[in-house]
Backbone as CSV, one residue per row, in Angstrom:
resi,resn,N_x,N_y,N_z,CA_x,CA_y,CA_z,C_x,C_y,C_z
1,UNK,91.795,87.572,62.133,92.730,86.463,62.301,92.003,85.174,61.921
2,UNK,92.359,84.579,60.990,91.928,83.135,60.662,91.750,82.299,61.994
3,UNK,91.242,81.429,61.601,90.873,80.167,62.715,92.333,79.387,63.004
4,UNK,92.895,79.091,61.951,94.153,78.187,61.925,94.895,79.031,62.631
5,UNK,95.347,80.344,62.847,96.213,81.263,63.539,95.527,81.265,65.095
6,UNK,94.506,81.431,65.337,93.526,81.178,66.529,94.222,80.106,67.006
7,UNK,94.183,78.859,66.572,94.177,77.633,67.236,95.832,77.264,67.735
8,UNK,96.601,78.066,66.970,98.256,78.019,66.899,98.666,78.936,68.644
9,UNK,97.766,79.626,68.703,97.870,80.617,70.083,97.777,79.495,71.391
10,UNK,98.879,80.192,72.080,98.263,79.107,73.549,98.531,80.353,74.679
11,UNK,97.539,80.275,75.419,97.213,81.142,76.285,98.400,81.290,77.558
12,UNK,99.058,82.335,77.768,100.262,82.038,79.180,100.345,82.553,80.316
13,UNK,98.908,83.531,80.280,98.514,84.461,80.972,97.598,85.598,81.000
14,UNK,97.554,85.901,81.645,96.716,87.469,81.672,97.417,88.246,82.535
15,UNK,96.934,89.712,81.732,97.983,90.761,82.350,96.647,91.991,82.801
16,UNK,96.466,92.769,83.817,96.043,93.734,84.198,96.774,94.944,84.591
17,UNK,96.435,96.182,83.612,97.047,96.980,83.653,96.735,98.647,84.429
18,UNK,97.323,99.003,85.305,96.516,100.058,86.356,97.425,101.279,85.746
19,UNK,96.769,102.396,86.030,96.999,103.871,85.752,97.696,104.250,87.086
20,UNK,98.008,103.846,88.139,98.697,104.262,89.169,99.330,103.170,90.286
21,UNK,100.197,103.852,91.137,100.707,102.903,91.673,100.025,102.261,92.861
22,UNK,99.515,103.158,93.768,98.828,102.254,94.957,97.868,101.300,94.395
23,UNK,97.451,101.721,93.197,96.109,100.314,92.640,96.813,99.212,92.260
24,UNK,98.022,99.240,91.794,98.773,98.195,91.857,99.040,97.332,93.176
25,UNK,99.583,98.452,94.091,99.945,98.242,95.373,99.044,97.246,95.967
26,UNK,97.585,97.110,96.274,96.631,96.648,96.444,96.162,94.965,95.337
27,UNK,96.337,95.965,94.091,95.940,94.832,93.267,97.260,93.325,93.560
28,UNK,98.479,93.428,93.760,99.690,92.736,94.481,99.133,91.828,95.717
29,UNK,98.724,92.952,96.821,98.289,92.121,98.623,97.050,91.534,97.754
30,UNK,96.310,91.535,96.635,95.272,90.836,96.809,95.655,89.083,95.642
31,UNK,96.204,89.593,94.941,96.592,88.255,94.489,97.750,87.341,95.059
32,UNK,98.172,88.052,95.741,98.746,86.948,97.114,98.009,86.517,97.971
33,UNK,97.061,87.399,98.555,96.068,86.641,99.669,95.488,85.685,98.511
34,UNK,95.180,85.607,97.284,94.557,84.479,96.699,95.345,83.308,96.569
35,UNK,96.375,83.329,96.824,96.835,81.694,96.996,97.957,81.776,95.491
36,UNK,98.390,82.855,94.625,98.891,82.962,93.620,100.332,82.638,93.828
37,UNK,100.971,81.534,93.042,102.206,81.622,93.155,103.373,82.030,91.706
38,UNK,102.804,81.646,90.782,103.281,82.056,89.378,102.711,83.436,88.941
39,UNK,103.188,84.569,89.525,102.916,85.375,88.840,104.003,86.973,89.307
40,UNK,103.806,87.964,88.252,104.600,88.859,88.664,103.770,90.253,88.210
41,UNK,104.648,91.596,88.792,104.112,93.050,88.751,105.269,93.360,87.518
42,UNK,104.693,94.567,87.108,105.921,95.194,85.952,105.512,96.726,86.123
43,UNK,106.371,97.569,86.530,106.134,98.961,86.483,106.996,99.641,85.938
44,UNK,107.157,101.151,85.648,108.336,101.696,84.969,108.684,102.676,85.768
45,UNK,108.994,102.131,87.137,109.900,102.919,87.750,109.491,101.929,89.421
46,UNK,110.741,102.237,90.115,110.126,101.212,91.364,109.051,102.366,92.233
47,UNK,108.552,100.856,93.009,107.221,101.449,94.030,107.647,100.930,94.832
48,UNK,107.836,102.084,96.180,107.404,102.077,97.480,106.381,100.900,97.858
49,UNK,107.156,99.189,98.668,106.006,98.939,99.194,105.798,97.612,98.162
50,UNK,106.157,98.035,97.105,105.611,96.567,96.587,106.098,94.993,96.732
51,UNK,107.439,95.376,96.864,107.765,93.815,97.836,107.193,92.826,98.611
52,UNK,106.403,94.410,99.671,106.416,93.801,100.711,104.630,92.953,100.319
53,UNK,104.109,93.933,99.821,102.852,93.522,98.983,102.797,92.187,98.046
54,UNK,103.887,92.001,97.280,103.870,91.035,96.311,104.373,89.390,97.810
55,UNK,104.928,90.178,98.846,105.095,88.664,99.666,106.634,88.625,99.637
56,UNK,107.228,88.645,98.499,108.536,88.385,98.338,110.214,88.774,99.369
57,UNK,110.502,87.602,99.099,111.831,87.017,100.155,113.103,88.434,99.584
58,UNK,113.776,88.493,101.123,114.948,89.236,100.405,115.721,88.445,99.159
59,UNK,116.685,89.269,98.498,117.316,88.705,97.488,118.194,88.105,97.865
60,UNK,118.908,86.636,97.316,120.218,85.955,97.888,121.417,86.606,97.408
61,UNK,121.054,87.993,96.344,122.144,87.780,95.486,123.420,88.902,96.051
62,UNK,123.376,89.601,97.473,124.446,90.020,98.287,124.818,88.810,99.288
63,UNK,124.034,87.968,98.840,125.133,86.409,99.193,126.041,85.912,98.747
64,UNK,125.118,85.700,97.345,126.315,85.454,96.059,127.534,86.256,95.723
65,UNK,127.778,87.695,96.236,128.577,88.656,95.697,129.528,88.235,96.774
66,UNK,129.008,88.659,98.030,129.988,88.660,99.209,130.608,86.954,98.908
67,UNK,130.234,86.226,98.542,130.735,84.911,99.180,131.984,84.971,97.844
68,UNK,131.473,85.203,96.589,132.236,85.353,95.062,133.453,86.087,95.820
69,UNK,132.986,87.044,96.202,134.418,88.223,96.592,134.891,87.587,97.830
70,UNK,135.148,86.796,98.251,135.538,86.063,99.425,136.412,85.337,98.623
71,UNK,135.921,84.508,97.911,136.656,83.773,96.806,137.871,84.184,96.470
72,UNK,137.420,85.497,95.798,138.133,85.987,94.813,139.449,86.513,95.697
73,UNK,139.687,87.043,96.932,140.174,87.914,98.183,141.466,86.609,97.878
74,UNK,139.872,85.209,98.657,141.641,84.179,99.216,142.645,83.434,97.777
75,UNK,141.578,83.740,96.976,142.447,83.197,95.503,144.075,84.122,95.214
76,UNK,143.600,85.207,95.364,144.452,86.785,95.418,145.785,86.387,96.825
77,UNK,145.066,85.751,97.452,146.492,85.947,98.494,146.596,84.779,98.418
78,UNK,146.410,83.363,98.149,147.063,82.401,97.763,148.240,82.320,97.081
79,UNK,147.365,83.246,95.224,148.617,83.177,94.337,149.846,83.689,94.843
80,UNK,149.498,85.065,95.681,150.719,85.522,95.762,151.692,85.033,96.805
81,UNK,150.879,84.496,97.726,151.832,83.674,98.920,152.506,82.568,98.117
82,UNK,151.715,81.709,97.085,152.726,80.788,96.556,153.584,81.201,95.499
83,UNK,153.468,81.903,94.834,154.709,82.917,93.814,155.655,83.590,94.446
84,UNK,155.370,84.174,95.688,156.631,84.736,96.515,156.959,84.198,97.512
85,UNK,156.517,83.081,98.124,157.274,82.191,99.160,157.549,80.830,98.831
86,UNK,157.227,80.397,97.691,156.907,78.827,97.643,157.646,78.927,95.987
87,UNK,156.874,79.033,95.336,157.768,78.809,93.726,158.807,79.683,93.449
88,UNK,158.829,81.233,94.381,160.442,81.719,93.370,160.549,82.960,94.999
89,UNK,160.825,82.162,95.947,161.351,83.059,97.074,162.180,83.987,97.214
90,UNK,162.311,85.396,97.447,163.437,86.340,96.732,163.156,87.051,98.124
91,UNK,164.000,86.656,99.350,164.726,87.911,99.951,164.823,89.417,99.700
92,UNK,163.878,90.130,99.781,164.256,91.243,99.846,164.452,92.809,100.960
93,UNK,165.343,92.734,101.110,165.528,93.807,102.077,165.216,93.746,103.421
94,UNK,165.490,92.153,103.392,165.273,91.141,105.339,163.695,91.168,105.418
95,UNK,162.938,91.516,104.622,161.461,90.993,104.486,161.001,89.825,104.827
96,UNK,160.198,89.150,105.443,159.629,87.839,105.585,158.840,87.853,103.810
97,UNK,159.377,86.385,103.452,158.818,85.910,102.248,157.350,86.555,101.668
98,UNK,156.417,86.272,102.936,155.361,86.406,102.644,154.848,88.003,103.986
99,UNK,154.848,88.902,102.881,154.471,90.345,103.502,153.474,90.237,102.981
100,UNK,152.060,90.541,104.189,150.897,90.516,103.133,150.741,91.868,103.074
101,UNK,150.671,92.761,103.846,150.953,94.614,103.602,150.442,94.316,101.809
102,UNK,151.960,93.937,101.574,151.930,94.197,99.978,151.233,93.866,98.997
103,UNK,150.603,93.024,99.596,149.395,92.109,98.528,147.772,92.461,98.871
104,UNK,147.826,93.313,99.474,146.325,93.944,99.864,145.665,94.520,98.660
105,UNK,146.434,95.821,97.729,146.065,96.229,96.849,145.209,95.130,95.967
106,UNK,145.879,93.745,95.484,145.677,92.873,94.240,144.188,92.161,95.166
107,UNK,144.716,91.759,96.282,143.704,91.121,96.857,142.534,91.622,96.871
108,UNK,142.774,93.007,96.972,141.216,93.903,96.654,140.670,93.759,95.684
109,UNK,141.770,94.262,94.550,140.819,94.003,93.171,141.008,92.661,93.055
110,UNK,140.959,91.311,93.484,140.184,90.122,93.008,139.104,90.012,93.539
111,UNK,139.158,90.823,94.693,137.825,90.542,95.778,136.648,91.358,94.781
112,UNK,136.781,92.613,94.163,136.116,93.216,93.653,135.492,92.675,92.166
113,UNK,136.750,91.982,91.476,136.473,91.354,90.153,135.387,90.223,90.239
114,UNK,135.748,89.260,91.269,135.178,87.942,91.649,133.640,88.392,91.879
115,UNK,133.343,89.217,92.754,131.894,89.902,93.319,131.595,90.771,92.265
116,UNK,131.700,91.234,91.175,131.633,91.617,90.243,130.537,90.740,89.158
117,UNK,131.402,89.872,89.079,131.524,88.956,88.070,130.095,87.900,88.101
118,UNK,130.405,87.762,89.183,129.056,86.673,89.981,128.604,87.333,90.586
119,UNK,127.785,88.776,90.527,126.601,89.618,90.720,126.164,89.996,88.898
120,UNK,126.936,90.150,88.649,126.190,89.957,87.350,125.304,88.519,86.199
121,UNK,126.438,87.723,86.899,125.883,86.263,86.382,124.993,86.102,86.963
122,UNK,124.398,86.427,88.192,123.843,86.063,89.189,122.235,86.729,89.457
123,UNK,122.530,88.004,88.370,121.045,89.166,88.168,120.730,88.194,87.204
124,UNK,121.304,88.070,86.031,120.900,87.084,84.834,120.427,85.563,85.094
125,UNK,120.769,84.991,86.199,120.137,83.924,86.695,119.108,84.117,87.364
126,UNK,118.761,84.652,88.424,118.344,85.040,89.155,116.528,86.183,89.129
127,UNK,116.564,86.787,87.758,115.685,87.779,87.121,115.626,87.025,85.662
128,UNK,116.179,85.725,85.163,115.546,84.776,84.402,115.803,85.246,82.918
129,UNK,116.738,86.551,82.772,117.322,87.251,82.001,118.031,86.136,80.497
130,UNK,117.700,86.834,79.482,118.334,86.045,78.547,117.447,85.160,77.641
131,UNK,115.958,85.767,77.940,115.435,84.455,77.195,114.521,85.464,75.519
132,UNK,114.669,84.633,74.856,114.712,85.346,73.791,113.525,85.829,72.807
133,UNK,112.504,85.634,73.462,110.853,85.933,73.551,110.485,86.039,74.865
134,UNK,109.363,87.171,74.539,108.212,87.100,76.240,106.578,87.203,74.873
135,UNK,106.030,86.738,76.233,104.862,86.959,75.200,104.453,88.339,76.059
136,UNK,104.890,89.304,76.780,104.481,90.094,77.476,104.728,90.961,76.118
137,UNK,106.352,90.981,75.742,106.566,91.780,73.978,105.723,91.580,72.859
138,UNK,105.980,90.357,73.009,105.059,89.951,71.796,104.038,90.266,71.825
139,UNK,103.712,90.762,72.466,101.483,91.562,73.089,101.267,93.212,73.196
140,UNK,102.521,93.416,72.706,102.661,95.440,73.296,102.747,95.554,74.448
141,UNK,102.274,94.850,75.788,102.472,95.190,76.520,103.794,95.919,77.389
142,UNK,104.881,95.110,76.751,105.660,96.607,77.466,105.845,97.548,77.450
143,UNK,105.328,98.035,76.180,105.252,99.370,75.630,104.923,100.653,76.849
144,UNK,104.041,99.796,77.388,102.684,100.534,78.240,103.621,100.662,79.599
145,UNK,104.014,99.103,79.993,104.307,99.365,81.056,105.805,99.954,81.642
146,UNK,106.727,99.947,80.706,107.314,100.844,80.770,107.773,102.140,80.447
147,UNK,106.670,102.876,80.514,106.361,104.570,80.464,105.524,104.853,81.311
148,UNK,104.159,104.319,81.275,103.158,105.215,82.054,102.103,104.535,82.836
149,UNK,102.092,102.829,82.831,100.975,102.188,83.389,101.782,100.893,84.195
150,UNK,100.984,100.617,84.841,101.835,99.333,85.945,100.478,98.142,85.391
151,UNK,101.242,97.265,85.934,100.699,95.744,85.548,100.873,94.903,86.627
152,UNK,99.727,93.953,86.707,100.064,92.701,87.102,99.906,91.438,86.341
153,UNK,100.449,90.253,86.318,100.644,89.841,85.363,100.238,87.996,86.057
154,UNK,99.122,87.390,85.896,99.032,85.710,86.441,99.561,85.000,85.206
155,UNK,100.378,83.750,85.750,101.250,83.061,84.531,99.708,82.077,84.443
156,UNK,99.736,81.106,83.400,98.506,80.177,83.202,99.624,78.865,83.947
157,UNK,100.772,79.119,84.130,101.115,77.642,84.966,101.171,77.642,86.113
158,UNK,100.420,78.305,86.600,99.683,78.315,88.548,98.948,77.850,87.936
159,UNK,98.956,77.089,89.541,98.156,75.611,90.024,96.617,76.114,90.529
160,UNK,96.487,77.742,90.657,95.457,78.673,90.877,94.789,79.173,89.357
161,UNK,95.460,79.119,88.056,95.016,80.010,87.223,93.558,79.205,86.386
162,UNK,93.231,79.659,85.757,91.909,79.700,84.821,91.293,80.991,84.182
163,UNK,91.013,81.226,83.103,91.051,82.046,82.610,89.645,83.255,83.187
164,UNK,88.955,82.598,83.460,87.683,82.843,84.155,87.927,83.417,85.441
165,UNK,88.522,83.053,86.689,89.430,83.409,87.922,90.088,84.663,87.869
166,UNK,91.131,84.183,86.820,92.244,85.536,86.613,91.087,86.932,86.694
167,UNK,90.613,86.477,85.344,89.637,87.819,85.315,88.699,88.060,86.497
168,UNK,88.254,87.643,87.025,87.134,88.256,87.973,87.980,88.327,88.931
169,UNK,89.274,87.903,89.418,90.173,88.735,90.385,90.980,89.440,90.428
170,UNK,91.289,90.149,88.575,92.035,91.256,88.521,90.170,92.005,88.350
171,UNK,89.470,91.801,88.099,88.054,92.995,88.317,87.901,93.274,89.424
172,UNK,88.052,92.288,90.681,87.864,92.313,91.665,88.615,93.984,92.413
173,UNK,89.808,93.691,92.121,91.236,94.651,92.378,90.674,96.251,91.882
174,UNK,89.945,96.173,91.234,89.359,97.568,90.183,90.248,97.830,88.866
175,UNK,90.708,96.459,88.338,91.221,96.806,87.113,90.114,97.040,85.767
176,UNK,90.544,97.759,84.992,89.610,98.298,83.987,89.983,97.709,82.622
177,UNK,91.517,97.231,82.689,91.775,96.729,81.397,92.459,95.145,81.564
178,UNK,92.147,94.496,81.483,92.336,93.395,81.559,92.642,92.449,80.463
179,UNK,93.693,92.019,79.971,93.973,91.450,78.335,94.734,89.699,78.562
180,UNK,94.445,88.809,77.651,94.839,87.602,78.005,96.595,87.902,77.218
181,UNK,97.182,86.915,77.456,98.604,87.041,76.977,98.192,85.630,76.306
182,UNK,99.151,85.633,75.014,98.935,84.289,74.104,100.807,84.349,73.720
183,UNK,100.873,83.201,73.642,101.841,82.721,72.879,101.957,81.821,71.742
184,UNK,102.537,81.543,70.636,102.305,81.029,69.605,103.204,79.652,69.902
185,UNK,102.238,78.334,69.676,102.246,77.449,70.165,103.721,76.762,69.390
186,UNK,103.954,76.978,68.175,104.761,76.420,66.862,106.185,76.975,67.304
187,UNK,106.380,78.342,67.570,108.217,78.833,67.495,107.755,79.727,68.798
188,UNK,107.125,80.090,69.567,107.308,80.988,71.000,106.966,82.938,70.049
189,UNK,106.572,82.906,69.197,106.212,84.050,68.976,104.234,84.394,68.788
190,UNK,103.920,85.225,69.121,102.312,85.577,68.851,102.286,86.135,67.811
């Protein structure tokens, strides 16, 4: 690689990559006890345990669903209370205007559409989804880690990172392969 291609690279991380899961498991409780806040695990399949290892908060996003489908429920019996009692009232068969019996079905499926809808918007917000380079791709690394090896991964924008650090505390962990992540400084590709 030329010098001029060298100098175009900007460093975004380092990634350490383990052959099993409890070394992950471990390698996780230990870069949290280090004070790490920008950083993440990548495995190809979930682990037992690593949550609780990586530190991390439950998810908000059976907040977001339930509250969406709440939404969606009173939107559902609004319309129909004001379409059959309020804009075109139709007597039928000594019924009170507004039978909700009958509007349960629709009300369900808005409740379901709405919580639907905004659990999906909400993984894509939420898991940072949508962005159109990683330098984790751009490095092979996913190759690896989703088939047969787990990773941990320090971003270089912790207020903890240095390139020197990273490494002697993924060595620390007993990682064996240890690789910097670069990104290309000009368009986001390496």
């Amino acid at each position: 690689m030329t010098d001029a291609a060298m100098s175009d690279r900007k460093l975004v991380g380092m990634i350490g990559l383990y052959d099993d899961p409890d070394s992950l498991v471990h390698a996780a409780e230990t870069v949290r006890d280090a004070g790490y806040k920008a950083w993440d695990c990548h495995t190809p399949y979930p682990v037992h345990g690593l949550d609780d290892a990586m530190g991390l908060k439950p998810s908000p996003l059976p907040y977001v669903c339930l509250i969406a489908g709440g939404i969606g429920a009173s939107a559902a019996m609004y319309m129909q209370y004001w379409m059959s009692a309020v804009d075109y009232p139709v007597r039928i068969g000594g019924k009170p205007l507004f039978s909700w019996p009958a509007f349960v079905p629709i009300t369900f499926e808005l409740f379901v559409l709405f919580a639907a809808l905004a659990t999906m918007g909400g993984m894509i917000a939420l898991c940072k989804l949508g962005r159109w380079a990683s330098p984790l791709h751009d490095n092979g690394v996913m190759a690896e880690v989703t088939t047969h090896r787990h990773g941990v991964v320090l971003n270089a924008s912790d207020a903890n990172f240095s390139e020197d650090a990273a490494r002697k505390l993924l060595e620390g962990t007993g990682c064996k392969d240890i690789r910097p992540l670069y990104e290309s400084s000009e368009d986001g590709e390496a």
